[in-house]
Every structure is written in structure tokens, then in C-alpha cells.
N, C-alpha and C positions, 0 to 999 in steps of 0.2 A: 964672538962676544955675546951675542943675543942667547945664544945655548947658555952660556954661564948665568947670564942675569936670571933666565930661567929656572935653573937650577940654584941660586940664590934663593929667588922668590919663591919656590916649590919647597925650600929650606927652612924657610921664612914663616911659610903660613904654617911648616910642620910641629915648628918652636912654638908659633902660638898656638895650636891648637891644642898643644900639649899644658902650654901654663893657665889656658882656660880650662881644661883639666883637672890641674892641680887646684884651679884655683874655686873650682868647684866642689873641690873637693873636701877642702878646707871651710868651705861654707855649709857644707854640709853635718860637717864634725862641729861648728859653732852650734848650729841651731839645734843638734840634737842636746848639746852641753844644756843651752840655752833654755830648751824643751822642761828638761828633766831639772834644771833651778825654777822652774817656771809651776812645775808638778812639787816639787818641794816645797816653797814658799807656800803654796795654797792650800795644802796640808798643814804647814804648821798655823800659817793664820784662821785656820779653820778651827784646830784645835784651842786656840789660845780664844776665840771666839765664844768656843764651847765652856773652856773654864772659866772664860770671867763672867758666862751666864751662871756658874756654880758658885760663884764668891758671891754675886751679888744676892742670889739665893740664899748663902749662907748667912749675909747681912739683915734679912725682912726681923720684923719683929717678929714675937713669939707667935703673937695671934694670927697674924700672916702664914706662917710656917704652920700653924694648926688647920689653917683652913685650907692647905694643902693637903697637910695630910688627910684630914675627911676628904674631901674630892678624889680623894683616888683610890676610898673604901669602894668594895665593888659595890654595894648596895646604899653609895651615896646619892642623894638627893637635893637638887636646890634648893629646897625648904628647910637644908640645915645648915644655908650660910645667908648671911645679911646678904641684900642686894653688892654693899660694898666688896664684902668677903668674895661673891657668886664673879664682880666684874675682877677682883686683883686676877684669882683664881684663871679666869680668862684670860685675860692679858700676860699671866706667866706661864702659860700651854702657846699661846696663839703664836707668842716671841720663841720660845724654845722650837716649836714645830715651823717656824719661816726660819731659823736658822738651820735646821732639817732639809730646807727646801734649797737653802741656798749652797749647802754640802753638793743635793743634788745637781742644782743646774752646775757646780764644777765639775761632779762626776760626770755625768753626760757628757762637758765641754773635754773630758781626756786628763785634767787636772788636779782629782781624786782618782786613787790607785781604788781599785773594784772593794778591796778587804777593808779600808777606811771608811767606803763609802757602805759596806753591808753592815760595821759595826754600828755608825749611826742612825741607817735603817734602821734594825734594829733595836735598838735605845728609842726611835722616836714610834714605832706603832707597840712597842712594850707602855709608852705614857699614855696612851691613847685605848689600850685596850681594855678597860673598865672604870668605871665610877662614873664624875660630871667630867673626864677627860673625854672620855666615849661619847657622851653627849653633847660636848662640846664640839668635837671635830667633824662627830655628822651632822648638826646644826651650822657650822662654818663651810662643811659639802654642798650642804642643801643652798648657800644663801649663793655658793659659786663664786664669791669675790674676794676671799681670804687669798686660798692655794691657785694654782695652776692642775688645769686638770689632769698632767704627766705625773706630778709628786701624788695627787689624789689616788690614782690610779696605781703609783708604784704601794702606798704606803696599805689602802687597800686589800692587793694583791696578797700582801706580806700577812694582815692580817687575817684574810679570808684561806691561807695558807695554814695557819697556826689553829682555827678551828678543826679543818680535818683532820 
């Protein structure tokens, strides 16, 4: 009788190690599902982040919209916008380039696929690479307390790439 119980319980522990098995198995196939809704979602609200900075853009007034466009003549200067115009001008680079920032720390985090995150690369040191945007962003380098110095360093790179 003791052999059979043995052979029961030898039986026993073999069933369960099998449906721990499965049952890992099946955890595993959740979390990749789970993974990859999780890299979805952060790409589209990345996107949808991106566009409603483009509506709200679309919205500035005329004169607003003008002193955009001078800040990003390559031979613009701060003498050729109001203090006001010089701070909007800032603060529409400063918000556009932390939402840059924040692409990146998902990219980094595995959340952004690499070709979304080079496309916005890309878009954010093309805004940066002349006028008072240029001036703007190594003024915010220098001060160290805008960015993080991984996005400084990435966005950097991209443009010290583009010179040679």
C-alpha cells in the first residue's frame, strides 16, 4: 500500500508541476500581450500629445505666429522681438522640446519603438538647429535646470552629427 501512495504522490507532484508549467506559461503570453498594449498606448498618447501642441499652435494669434516665424530666421536676433514676443517664443520651444524629452524618457523606458522615437529626434534638434531656438536651447544647457542631461546629450549628439 505505501508503494502505491508513492506512486500516487510521485503522480501528484508530476501533474502539478506540469500545470505550473502551463500555468506559466500562459503568464507569460499575458504579459507580452500586455507589454506590447502598453508600447501601443504610449505611442499613440505621445502622438496625440504632439498634435494638440500643433492645434494649439495653429490657434496663437497672428502676431504670435510672426514672432515664431522670425525666431527661427537663422540670422534672428533678440532685438527683433518684444521682451513679450522673446518670453512666448521661449516658452513655445521650451514646451515643444520637454515634450521631446518625454518621447524620450519612454523610449529609453522600451515604450517607444526606436523609428518613432528617431522621428521625433529628429523634428526636436531640426527646431533647435538655428535662429533664437539655437540660442535658446544652449541658454537652457547652460542654466542645467530645464532638460536632463541624457536628452541634452542625446539631442546634442544628433546635432553635432548633422554639422559634419
Amino acid at each position: 500500500m505505501s508503494q502505491k501512495i508513492q506512486n500516487i504522490a510521485a503522480f501528484g507532484e508530476i501533474v502539478s508541476a506540469g500545470a505550473i508549467l502551463v500555468t506559466l506559461l500562459i503568464l507569460v503570453i499575458e504579459v507580452r500581450e500586455n507589454s506590447a498594449l502598453l508600447r501601443a498606448t504610449a505611442a499613440a498618447d505621445n502622438r496625440i500629445s504632439f498634435a494638440h501642441s500643433s492645434e494649439w499652435t495653429a490657434e496663437l494669434s497672428d502676431k504670435t505666429l510672426e514672432s515664431l516665424i522670425i525666431a527661427q530666421q537663422p540670422d534672428a536676433v533678440s532685438d527683433d522681438l518684444s521682451d513679450v514676443e522673446r518670453y512666448r517664443v521661449v516658452l513655445t520651444f521650451r514646451a515643444f522640446l520637454r515634450r521631446a524629452e518625454a518621447s524620450f524618457f519612454m523610449y529609453r523606458n522600451g515604450l517607444l519603438e526606436e523609428g518613432v522615437w528617431h522621428s521625433i529626434r529628429s523634428r526636436a534638434a531640426e527646431s533647435i538647429e538655428v535662429g533664437l531656438p539655437r540660442k535658446i536651447w544652449e541658454s537652457e544647457v547652460a542654466a542645467g535646470t530645464v532638460f536632463t542631461p541624457e536628452f541634452v546629450a542625446e539631442l546634442n549628439s544628433l546635432l553635432a552629427s548633422k554639422v559634419n
